[in-house]
C-alpha positions as CSV (number, residue, x, y, z in Angstrom):
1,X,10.1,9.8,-1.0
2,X,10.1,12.3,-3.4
3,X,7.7,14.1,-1.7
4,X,10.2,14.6,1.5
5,X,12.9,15.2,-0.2
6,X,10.6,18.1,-2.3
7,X,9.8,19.0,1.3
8,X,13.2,19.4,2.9
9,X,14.6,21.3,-0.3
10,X,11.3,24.2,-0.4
11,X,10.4,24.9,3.6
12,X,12.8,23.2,5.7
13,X,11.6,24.8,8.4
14,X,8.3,23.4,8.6
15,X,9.4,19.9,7.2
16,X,11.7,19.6,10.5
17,X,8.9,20.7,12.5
18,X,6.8,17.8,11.7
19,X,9.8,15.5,13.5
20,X,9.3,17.1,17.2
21,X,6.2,17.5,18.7
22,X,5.6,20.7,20.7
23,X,6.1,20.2,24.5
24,X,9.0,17.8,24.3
25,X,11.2,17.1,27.2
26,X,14.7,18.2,26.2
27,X,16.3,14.8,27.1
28,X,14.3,12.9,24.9
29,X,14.4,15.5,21.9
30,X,17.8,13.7,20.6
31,X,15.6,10.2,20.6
32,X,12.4,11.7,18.6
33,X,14.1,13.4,15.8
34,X,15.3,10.3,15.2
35,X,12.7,7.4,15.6
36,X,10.5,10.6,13.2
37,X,13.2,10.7,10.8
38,X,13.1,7.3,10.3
39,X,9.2,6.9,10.4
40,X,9.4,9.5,7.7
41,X,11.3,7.9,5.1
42,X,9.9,4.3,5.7
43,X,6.1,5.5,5.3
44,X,6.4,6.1,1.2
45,X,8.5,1.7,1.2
46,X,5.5,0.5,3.8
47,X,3.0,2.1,1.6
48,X,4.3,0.4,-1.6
49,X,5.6,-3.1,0.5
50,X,0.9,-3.0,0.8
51,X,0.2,-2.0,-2.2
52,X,2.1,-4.9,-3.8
53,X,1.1,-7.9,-1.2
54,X,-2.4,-6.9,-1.4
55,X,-2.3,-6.6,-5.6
56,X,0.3,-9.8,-6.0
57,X,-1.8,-11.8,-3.1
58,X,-5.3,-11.1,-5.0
59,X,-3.3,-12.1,-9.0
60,X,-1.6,-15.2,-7.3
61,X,-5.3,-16.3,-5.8
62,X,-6.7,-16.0,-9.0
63,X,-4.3,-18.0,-10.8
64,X,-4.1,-20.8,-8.8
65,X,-8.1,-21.2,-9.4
66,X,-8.1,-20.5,-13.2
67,X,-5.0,-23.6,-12.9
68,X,-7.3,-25.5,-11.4
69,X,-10.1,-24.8,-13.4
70,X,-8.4,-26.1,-16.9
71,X,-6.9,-29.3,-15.1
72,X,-10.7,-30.4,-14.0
73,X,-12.4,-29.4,-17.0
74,X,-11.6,-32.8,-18.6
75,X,-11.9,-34.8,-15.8
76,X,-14.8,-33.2,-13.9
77,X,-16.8,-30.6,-16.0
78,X,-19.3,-29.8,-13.6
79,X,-17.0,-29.2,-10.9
80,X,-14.6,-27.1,-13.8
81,X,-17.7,-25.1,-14.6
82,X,-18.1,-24.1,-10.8
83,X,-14.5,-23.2,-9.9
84,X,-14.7,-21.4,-13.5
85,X,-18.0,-19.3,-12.1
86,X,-15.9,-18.6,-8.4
87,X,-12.9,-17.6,-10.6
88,X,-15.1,-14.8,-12.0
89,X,-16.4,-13.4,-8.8
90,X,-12.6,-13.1,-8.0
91,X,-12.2,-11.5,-10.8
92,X,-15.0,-9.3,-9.9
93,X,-13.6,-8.7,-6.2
94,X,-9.9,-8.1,-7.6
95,X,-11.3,-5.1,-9.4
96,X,-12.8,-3.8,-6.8
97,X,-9.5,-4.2,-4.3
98,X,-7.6,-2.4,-7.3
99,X,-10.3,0.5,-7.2
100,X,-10.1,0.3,-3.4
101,X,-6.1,0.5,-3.4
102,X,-6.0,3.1,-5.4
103,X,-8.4,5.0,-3.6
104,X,-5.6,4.4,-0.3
105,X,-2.9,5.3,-2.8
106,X,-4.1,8.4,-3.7
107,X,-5.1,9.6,-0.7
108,X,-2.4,9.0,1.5
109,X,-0.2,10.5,-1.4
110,X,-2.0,13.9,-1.3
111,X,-2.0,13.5,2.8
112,X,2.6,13.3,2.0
113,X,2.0,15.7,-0.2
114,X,0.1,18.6,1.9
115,X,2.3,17.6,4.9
116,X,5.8,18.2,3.0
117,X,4.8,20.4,0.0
């Protein structure tokens, strides 16, 4: 958002050229500035809303497994020792999703960033 705003503030001109494409028919030039102005400020909140799911969704996962994990430990070792092993692959694949998220992050930041700055 900050990156917009930055934007609109240094070179207005070229941040309101990004909300009407070139060859548009004057009626519906009201109706695009619009539905782009909009689309503009909701990409930075639908960037976040994914980075959280996809960060709280992996955490969650891996909590309910390490729950279950220390409930069948006395009960069923074996089977505790197992979900204990999948728990760590998790683990394993929850770094990698971080790594990969932040890769996204940062990269559709500095893609903002060189289209409003």
């Amino acid at each position: 958002l900050a990156t917009v705003i930055i934007g609109m503030r240094t070179q207005p001109t070229v941040a309101l050229g990004h909300l009407l494409p070139e060859g548009t028919p004057t009626p519906l030039i009201p109706v695009l500035i619009i539905i782009e102005t909009i689309s503009l400020f909701i990409r930075p909140l639908a960037l976040g809303v994914r980075l959280t799911a996809n960060l709280t969704a992996g955490h969650l996962l891996i909590q309910l497994i390490a729950t279950a994990a220390f409930v069948l430990a006395p009960i069923m070792p074996t089977v505790a020792i197992l979900t204990a092993t999948v728990l760590f692959l998790l683990t394993l694949l929850e770094v990698a999703v971080a790594i990969i998220q932040a890769y996204v992050f940062v990269l559709l930041l500095s893609l903002y960033l060189q289209e409003n700055v």
